[in-house]
C-alpha positions as CSV (number, residue, x, y, z in Angstrom):
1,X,0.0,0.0,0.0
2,X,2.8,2.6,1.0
3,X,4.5,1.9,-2.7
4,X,0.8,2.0,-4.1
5,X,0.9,5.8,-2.5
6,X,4.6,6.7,-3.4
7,X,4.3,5.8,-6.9
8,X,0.8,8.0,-7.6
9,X,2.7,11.3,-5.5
10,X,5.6,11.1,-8.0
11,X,3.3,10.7,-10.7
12,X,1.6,13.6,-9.5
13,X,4.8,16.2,-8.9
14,X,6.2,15.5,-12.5
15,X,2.4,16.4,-14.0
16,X,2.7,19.6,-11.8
17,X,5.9,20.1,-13.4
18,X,5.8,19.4,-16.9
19,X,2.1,21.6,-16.8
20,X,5.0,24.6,-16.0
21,X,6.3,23.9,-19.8
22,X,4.0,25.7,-22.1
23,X,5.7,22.8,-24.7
24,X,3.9,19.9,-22.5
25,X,1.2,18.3,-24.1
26,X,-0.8,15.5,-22.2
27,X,0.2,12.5,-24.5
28,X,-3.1,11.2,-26.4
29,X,-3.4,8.7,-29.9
30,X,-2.1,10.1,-32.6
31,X,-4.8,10.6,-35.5
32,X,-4.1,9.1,-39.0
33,X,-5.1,11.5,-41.7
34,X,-5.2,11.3,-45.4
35,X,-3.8,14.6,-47.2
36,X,-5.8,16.3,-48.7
37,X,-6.4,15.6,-52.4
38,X,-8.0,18.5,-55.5
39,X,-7.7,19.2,-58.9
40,X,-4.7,21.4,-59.1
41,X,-2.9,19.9,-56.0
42,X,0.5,20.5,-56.2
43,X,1.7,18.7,-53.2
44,X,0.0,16.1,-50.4
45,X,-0.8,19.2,-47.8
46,X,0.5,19.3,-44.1
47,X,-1.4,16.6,-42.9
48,X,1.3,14.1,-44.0
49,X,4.5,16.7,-43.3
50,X,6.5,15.7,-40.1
51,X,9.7,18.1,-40.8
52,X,10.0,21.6,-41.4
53,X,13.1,20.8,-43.2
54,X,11.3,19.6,-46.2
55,X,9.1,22.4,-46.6
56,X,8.9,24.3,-50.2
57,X,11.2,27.3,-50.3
58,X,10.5,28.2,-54.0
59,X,7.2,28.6,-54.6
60,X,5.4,32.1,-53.3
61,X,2.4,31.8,-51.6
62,X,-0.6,33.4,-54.1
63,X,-3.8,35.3,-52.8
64,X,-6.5,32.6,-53.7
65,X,-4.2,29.4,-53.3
66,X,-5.5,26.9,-50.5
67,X,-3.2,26.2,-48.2
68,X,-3.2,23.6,-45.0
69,X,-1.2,24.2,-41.6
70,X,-0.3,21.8,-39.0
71,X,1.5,22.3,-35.3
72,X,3.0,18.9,-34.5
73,X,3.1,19.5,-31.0
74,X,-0.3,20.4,-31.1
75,X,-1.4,17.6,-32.4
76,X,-4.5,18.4,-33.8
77,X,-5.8,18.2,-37.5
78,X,-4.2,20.2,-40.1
79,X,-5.8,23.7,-40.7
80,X,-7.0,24.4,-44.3
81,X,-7.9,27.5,-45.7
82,X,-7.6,30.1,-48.3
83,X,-5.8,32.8,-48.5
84,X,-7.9,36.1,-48.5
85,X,-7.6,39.0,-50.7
86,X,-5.7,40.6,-48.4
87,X,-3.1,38.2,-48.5
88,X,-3.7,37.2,-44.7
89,X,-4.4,33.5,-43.2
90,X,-5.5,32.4,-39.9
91,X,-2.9,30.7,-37.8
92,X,-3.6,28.8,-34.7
93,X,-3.0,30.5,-31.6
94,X,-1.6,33.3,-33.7
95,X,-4.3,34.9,-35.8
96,X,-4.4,36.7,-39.0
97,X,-0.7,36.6,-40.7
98,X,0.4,37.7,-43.6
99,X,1.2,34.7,-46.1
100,X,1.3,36.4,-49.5
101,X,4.6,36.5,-51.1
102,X,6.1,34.2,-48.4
103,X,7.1,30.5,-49.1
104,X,5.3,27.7,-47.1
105,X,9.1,27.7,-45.5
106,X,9.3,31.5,-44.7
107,X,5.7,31.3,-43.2
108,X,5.8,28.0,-41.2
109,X,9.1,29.7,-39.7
110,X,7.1,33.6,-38.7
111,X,4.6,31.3,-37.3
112,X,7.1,29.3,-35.3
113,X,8.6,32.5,-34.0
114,X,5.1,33.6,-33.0
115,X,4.1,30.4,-31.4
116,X,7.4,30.2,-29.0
117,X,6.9,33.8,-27.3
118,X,3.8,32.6,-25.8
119,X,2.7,29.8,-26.5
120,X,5.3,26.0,-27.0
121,X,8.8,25.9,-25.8
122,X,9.3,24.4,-28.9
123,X,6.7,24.4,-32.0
124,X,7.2,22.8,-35.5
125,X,4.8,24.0,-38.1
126,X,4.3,22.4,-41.1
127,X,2.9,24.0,-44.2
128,X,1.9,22.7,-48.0
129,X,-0.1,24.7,-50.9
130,X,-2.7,22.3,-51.6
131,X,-4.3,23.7,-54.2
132,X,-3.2,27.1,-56.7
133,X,-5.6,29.9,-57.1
134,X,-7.3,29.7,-60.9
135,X,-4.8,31.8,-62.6
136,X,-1.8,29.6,-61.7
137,X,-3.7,26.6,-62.6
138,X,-4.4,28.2,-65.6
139,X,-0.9,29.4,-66.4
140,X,0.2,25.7,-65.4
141,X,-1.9,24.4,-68.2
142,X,-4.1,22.2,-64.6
143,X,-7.1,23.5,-65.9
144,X,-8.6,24.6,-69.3
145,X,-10.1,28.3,-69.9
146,X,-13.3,28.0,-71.6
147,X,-14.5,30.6,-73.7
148,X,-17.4,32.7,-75.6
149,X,-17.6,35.1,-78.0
150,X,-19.5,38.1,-77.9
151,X,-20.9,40.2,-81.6
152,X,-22.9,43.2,-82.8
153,X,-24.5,45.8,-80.9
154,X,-23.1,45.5,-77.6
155,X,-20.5,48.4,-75.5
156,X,-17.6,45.8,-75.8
157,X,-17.9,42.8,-78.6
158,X,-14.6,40.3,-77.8
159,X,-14.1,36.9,-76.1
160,X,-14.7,36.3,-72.8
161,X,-14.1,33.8,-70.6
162,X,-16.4,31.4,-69.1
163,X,-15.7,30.6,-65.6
164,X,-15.4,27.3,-64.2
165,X,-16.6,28.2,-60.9
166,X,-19.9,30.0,-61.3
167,X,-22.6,29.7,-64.1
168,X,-23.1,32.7,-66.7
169,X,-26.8,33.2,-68.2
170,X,-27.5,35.2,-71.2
171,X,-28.4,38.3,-69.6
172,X,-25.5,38.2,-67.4
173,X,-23.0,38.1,-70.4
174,X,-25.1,40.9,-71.7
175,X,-23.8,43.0,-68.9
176,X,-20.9,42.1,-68.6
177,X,-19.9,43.2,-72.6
178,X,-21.2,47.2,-71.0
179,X,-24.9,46.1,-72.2
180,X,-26.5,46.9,-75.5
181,X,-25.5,49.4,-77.5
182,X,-28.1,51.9,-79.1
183,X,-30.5,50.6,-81.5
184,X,-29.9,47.3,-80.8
185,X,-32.5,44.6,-81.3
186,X,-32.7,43.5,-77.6
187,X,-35.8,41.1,-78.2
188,X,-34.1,38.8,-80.5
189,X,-30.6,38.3,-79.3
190,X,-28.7,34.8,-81.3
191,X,-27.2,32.1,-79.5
192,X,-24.9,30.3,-82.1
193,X,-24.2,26.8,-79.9
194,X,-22.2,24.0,-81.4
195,X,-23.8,20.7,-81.1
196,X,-23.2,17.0,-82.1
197,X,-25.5,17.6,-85.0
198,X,-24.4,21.0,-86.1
199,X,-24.5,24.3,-85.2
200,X,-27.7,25.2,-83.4
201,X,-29.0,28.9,-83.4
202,X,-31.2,29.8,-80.0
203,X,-33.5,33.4,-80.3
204,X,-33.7,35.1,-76.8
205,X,-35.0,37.9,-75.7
206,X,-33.3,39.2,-73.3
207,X,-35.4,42.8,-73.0
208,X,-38.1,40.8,-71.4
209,X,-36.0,38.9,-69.3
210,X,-34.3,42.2,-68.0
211,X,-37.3,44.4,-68.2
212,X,-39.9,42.0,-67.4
213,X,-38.1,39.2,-65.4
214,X,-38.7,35.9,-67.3
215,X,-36.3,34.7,-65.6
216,X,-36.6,31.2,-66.7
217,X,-35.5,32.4,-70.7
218,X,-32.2,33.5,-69.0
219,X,-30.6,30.4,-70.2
220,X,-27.0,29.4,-69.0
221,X,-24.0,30.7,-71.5
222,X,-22.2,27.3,-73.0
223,X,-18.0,27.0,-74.0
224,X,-17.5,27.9,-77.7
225,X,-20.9,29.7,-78.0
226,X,-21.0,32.8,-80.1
227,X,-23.6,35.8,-78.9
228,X,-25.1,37.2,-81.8
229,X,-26.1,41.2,-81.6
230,X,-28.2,42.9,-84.4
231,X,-29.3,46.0,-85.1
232,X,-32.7,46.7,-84.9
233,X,-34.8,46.6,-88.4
234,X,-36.4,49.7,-88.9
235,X,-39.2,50.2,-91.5
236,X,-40.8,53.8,-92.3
């Protein structure tokens, strides 16, 4: 009985003093996770990282990229997010932190810094890009631009592209060439769409959908498709 006692008052003074090293985490199971894995990816993410040594030093870190952090000591799951426009990222513990411009290297290391002033006697933070921002996938050939063309009667004929993550209708690609131009024929605007069996031509009108709201005629712009302007016919 008298060991029983000794040995749970020594387990007790080295809890009391290990809970004085802000590094001292009550040991628990350590989580398997998968990294993280999207279209674009250009590495496995921090969830699989164990070293700061092999972090990427080349690479700056993009407004729009998705990026994942881990504190091993902390050991909780790895933190993904995006970076905002403002070129900041949350970190744990730390906050907002600039990350634009800064390798995952350069940025696992400010975060470090920041984390052993207050917070771990020692903290290794591991960081990965997981996924580029559109443009860089773009520029890296990982995704395909789509396109359509705008003609006629419009503030600003051209192509333009089609976005991959959001869904243009008619009347939005309308507004987004500066609108119609005088005297154009708003109530019969062509939609030249290629289609297995040919080229197909759709009539829209676009002043109703606009003016009037039928919404369900503002049909969804397709890659390739050629918007058609005219003038308006005028008879005296």
């Amino acid at each position: 009985m008298k060991t029983f006692y000794s040995s749970i008052l020594l387990a007790l003074s080295l809890a009391s003093v290990n809970a004085q090293d802000a590094g001292f985490r009550v040991p628990e199971a350590v989580k398997s996770s998968r990294a993280v894995t999207q279209t674009g990816s250009v590495n496995a993410g921090a969830a699989v990282l164990t070293s700061m040594d092999v972090l990427d030093n080349n690479r700056p870190i993009s407004v729009g990229d998705t990026i994942s952090i881990k504190i091993i000591e902390d050991r909780r799951e790895a933190l993904q997010q995006q970076v905002a426009v403002t070129g900041e990222v949350q970190a744990p513990y730390v906050g907002l932190i600039n990350a634009k411009g800064k390798t995952c290297r350069d940025l696992a290391y400010n975060i470090k810094n920041e984390l052993e002033k207050n917070f771990f006697t020692k903290a290794t933070v591991v960081i990965a890009i997981d996924k580029l921002n559109e443009r860089d996938q773009i520029a890296e050939g990982a995704i395909d631009l789509e396109f359509y063309v705008m003609f006629g009667i419009v503030a600003r004929q051209g192509k333009y592209d089609l976005p991959s993550n959001e869904d243009i209708t008619i009347s939005q690609a309308i507004l987004r060439a500066g609108g119609f131009a005088q005297f154009a024929n708003k109530e019969r605007v062509k939609i030249v769409r290629k289609t297995p069996q040919g080229n197909k031509t759709i009539l829209v009108n676009v002043d109703g959908i606009m003016r009037k709201g039928d919404l369900e005629r503002d049909i969804f712009i397709r890659k390739d498709d050629v918007i058609i302007v005219e003038e308006l016919n005028w008879n005296f």
